[in-house]
C-alpha positions in Angstrom: -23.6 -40.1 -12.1 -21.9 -43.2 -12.9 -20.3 -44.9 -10.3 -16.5 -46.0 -10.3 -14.8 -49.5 -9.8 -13.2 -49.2 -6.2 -9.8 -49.9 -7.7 -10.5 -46.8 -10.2 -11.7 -44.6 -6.9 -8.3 -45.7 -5.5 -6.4 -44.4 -8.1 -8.4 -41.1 -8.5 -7.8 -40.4 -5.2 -4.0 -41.2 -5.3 -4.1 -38.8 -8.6 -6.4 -36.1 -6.6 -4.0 -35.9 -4.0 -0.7 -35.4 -6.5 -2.8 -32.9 -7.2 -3.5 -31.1 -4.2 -1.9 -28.0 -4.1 0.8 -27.4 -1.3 -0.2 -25.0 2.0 -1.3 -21.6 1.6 1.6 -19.0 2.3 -0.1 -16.0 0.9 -3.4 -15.2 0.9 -5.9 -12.0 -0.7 -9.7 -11.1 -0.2 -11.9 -8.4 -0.7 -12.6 -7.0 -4.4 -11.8 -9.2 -7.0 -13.7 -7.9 -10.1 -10.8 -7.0 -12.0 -8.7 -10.0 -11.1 -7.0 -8.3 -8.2 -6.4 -10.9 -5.6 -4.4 -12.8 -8.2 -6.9 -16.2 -7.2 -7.5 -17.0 -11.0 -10.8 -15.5 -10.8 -13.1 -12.3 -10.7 -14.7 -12.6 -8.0 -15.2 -10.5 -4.2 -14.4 -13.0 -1.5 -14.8 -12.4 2.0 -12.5 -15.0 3.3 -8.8 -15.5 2.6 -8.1 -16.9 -0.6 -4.5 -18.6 -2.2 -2.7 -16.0 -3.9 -1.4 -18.0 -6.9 2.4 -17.2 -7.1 4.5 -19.8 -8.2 5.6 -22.1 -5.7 9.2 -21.1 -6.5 8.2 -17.9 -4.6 7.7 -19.2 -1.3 9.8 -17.0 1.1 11.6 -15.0 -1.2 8.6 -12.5 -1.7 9.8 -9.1 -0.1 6.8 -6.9 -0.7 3.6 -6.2 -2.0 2.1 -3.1 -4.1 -1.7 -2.7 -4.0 -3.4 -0.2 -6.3 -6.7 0.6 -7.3 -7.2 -2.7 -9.0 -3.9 -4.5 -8.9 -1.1 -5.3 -7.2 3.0 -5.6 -7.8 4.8 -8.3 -6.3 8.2 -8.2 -5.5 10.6 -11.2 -4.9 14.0 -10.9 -2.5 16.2 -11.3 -6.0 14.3 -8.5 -8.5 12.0 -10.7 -10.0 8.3 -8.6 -10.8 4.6 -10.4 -10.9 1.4 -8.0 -11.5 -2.0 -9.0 -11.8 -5.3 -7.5 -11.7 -7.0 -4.7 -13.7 -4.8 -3.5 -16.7 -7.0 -1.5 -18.0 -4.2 1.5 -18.5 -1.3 -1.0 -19.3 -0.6 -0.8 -15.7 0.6 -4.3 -15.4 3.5 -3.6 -17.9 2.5 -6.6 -20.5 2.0 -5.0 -23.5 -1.4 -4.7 -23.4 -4.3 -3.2 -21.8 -6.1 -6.6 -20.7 -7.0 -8.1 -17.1 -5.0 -10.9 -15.8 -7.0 -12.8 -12.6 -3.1 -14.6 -11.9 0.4 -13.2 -10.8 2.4 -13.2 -13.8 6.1 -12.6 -14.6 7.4 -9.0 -15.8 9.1 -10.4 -18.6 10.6 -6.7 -19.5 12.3 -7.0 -16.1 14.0 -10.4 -16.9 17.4 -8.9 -17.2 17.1 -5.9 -14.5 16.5 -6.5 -10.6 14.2 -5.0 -9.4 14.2 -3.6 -5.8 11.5 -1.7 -5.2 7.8 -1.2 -6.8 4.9 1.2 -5.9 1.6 1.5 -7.2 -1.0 4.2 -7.9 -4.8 3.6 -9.1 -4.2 2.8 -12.2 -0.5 3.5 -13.1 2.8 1.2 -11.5 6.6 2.0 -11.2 9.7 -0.1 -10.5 12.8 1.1 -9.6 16.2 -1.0 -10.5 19.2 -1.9 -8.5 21.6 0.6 -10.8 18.7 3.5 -10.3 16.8 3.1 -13.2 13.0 4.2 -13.1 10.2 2.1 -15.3 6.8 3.3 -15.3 3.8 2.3 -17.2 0.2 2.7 -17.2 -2.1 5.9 -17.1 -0.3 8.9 -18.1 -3.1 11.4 -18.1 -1.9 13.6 -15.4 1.2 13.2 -16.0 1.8 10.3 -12.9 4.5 8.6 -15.2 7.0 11.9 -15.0 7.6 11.2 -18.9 6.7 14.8 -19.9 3.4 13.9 -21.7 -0.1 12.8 -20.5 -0.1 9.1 -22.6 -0.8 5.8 -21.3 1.8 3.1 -22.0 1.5 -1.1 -21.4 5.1 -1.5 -21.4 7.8 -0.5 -18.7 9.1 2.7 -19.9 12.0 4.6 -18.2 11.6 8.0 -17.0 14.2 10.1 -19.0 14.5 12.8 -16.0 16.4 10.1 -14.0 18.7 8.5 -16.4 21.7 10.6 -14.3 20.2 9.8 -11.2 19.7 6.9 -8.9 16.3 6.6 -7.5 15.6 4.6 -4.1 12.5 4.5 -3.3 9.0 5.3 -4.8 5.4 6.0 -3.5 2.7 6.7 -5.6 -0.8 7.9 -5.0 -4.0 8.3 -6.5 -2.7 10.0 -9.4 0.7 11.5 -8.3 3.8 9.7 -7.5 7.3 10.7 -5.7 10.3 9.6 -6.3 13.5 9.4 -3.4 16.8 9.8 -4.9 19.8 8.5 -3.0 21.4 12.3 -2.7 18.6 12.0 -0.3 16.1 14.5 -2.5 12.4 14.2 -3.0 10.8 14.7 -6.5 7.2 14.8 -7.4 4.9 14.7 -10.4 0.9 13.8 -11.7 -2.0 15.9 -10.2 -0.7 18.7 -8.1 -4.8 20.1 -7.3 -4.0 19.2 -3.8 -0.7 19.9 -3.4 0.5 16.4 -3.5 3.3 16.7 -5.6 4.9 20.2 -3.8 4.6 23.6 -4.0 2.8 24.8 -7.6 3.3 27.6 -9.4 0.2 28.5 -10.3 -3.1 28.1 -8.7 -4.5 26.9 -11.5 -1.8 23.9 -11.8 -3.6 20.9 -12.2 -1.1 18.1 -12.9 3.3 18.4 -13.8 4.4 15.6 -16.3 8.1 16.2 -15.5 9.8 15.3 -12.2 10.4 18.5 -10.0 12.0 18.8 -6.9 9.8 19.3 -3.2 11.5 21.5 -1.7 10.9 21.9 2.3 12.7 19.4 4.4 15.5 20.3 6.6 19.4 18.4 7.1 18.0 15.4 7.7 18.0 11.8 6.2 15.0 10.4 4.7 14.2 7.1 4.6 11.1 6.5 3.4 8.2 8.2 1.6 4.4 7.4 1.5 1.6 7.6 -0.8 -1.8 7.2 -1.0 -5.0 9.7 -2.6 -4.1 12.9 -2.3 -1.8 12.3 0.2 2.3 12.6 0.2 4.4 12.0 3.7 8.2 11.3 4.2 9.6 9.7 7.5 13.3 10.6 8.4 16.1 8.4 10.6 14.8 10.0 13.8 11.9 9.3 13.3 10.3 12.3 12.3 7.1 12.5 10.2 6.7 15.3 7.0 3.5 15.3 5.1 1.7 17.4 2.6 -1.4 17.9 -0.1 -4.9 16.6 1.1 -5.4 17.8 4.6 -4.6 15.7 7.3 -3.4 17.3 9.9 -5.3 20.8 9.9 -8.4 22.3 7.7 -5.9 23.0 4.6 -4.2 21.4 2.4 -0.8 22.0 2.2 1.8 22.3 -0.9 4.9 22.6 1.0 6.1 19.4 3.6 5.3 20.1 7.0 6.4 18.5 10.7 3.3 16.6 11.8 4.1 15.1 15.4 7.3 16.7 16.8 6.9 14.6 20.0 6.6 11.2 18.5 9.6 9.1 17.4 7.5 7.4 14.0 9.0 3.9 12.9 6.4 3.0 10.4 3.1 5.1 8.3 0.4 4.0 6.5 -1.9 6.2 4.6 -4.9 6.0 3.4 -8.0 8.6 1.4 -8.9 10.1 4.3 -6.8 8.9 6.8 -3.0 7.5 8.2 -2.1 5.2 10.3 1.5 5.9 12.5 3.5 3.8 14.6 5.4 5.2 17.6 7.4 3.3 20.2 4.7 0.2 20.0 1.8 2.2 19.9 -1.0 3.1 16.8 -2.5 6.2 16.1 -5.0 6.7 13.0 -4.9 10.6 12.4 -7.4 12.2 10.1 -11.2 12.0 8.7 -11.7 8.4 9.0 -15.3 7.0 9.2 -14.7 3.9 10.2 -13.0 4.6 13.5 -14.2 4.6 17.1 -12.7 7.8 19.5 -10.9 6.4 22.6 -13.7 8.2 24.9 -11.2 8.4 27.6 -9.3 11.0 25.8 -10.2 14.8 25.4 -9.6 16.8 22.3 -7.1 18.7 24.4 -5.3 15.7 25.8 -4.7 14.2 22.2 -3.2 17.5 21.1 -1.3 18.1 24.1 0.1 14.5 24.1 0.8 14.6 20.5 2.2 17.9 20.7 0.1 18.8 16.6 1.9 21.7 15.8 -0.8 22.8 12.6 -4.2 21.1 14.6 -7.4 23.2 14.7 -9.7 23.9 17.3 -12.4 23.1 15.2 -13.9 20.4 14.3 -13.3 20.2 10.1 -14.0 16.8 8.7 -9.7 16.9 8.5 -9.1 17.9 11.3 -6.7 15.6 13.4 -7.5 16.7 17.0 -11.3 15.9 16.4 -10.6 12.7 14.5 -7.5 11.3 16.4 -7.9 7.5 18.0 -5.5 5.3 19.5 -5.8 1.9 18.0 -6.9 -0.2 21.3 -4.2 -2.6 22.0 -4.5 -6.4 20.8 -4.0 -8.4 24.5 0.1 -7.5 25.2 0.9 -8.1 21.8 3.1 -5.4 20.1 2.1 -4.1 17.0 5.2 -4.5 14.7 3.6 -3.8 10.8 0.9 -1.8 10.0 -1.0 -1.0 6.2 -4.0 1.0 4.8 -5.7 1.1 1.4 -8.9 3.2 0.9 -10.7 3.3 4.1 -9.4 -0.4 5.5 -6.6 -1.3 7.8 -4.0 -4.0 8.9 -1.8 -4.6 11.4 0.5 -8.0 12.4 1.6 -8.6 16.3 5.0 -9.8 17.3 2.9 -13.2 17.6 2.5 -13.1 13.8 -1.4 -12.0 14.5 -3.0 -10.4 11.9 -6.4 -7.6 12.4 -7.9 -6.0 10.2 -10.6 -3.2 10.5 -12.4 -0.2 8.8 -14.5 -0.4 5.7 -15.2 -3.7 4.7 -18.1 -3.3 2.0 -16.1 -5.9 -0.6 -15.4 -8.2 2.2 -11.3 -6.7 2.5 -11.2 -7.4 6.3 -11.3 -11.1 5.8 -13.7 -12.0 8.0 -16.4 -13.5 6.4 -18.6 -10.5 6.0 -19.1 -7.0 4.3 -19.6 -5.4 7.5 -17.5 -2.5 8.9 -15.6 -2.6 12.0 -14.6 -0.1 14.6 -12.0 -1.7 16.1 -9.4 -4.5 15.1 -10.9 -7.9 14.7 -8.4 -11.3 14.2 -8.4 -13.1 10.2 -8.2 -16.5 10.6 -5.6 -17.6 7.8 -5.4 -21.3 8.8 -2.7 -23.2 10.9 -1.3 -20.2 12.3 0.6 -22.5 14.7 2.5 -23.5 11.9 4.4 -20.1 10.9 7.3 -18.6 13.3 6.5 -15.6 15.1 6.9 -12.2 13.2 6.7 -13.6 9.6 3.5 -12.7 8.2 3.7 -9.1 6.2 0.3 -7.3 5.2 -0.7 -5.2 2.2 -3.9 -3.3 1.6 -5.0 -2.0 -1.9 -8.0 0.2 -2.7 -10.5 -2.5 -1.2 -8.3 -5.9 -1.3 -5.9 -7.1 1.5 -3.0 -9.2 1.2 -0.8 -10.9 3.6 2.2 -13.1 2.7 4.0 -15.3 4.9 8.0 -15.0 4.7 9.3 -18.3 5.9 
């Protein structure tokens, strides 16, 4: 190597640090094959990496959408980036290829955007006039256009031109839909009874929206997704889930009251299990593999101080009162956001802490491994000093994390 004049160094240097790019505010590990932490590259990383949104993003991103393979982000004034695996059109560019950076959404350039779900491989986006856009794989229907095809543009779902959708959550390969006249619709694989009550047995996916029928005079405000898995969570507080078994040996087609005696402010779900938040304290529910049982709890005691109205006495891999945990609490912080993806969790403190625990085979807990965990373990994202408390947000896809600071 050939050794530079020290005035030439200087200048390098001075060039190299024009260069440099400005502090990290959002951050991804964990599987990157497909180009899913949005780092420009296709790589697993077991450490916290720069998510590469534009700098003119800084505090105005108001969520994040993990899938199987990529993500959605969404900024505070509409604006849409994807990235990752667009295999299935997914990332609604026009085409089917991978993208390793967060790129602009140019269909959305003259709609705002307000909120965006993901499934494995198929994504939705719902407008600020009601509008639904959906792209992606179609083949079981998860795009509610009436058919089973794939499409790599945005493409809005004809069911809801005369209606104003609020809210999405999408699964594996079903997705539902909250209207503003407060009704839930459902559509894509229905084996499970993920998408409501079927009318056959032998109904294996619905490509048109149809109504889920179950829920009493109440509010919803918020529905949630993941696998095989469908939930709802109303104003008070009350939790309503159906398909894959969760609560229970069965799974169930129709929504069903989980936790009468908890007043739920936040769920996350995952394949196998949910995490719920209840007047500052966590719960996982379900067949999880990577959690630890509070041994200072019986069986009974969970049950009786949950109140499950639909637990077993058994001990089925779904069953809730043999697979319950409290989340053991992180000093005398509160936990005040929680996420899931497969079989990985998150949570962020009122401090602006964040843990992570679970599966962590691609590295998706951040810390520095591909080891599991049993119980929540700190991620280091730098100068934590730095950030005020309470504005860090955390997003988990399949087997990638993400966590975005919002000031």
């Amino acid at each position: 190597m050939t050794s530079l004049p020290q005035g030439a160094m200087e200048k390098a240097a001075a060039a190299a640090a024009e260069e440099e790019p400005e502090e990290a505010w959002a951050w991804t590990w964990g599987a990157g094959t497909d180009g899913q932490l949005g780092n420009g590259g296709f790589q697993d990383h077991h450490l916290p990496q720069p998510l590469l949104l534009p700098p003119r993003c800084r505090g105005r991103v108001s969520f994040v959408a993990g899938g199987g393979a990529h993500a959605i982000a969404l900024t505070s004034d509409g604006e849409v980036f994807t990235w990752g695996r667009g295999t299935h059109g997914q990332l609604g560019h026009g085409n089917i290829e991978n993208i390793p950076h967060p790129k602009s959404v140019k269909f959305f350039e003259n709609y705002t955007v307000t909120c965006v779900s993901t499934g494995w491989n198929h994504s939705g986006f719902a407008t600020d006039s009601g509008q639904l856009f959906m792209c992606g794989d179609g083949s079981f229907g998860q795009l509610g256009t009436g058919d089973n095809q794939s499409r790599n543009l945005p493409f809005e779902v004809p069911y809801f031109t005369t209606k104003h959708v609020e809210k999405l959550a999408f699964g594996m390969r079903h997705s539902l839909v909250l209207l503003k006249d407060n009704s839930v619709y459902g559509f894509g694989s229905a084996r499970r009874g993920q998408v409501g009550k079927s009318a056959s047995k032998n109904q294996k996916f619905y490509s048109i929206p149809r109504l889920i029928d179950g829920f009493p005079n109440c509010k919803i405000v918020n529905l949630y997704a993941n696998g095989d898995h469908s939930a709802a969570l109303d104003e008070s507080g009350q939790l309503y889930i159906w398909g894959r078994a969760l609560v229970g040996e069965h799974d169930d087609d129709q929504p069903r009251v989980a936790f009468p005696s908890l007043s739920i402010s936040q769920v996350a779900l995952g394949w196998h299990h949910a995490l719920v938040l209840s007047r500052g304290e966590l719960y996982i529910i379900g067949a999880y593999r990577h959690q630890k049982r509070d041994p200072t709890l019986s069986e009974n005691a969970v049950a009786q101080q949950l109140n499950l109205t639909t637990a077993s006495s058994t001990h089925h891999e779904s069953s809730s009162v043999s697979n319950l945990a409290k989340v053991p609490s992180i000093h005398v912080q509160q936990v005040t956001q929680i996420a899931a993806g497969t079989e990985h969790s998150a949570l962020v403190t009122d401090s602006g802490a964040l843990f992570t625990w679970g599966w962590g085979e691609h590295g998706q807990l951040g810390l520095g491994d591909t080891c599991d965990q049993v119980v929540p373990r700190r991620v280091n994202l730098g100068d934590e000093g730095s950030r005020s408390s309470a504005s860090l947000c955390v997003y988990c896809g399949s087997g990638f994390t993400a966590a975005v600071s919002l000031a």
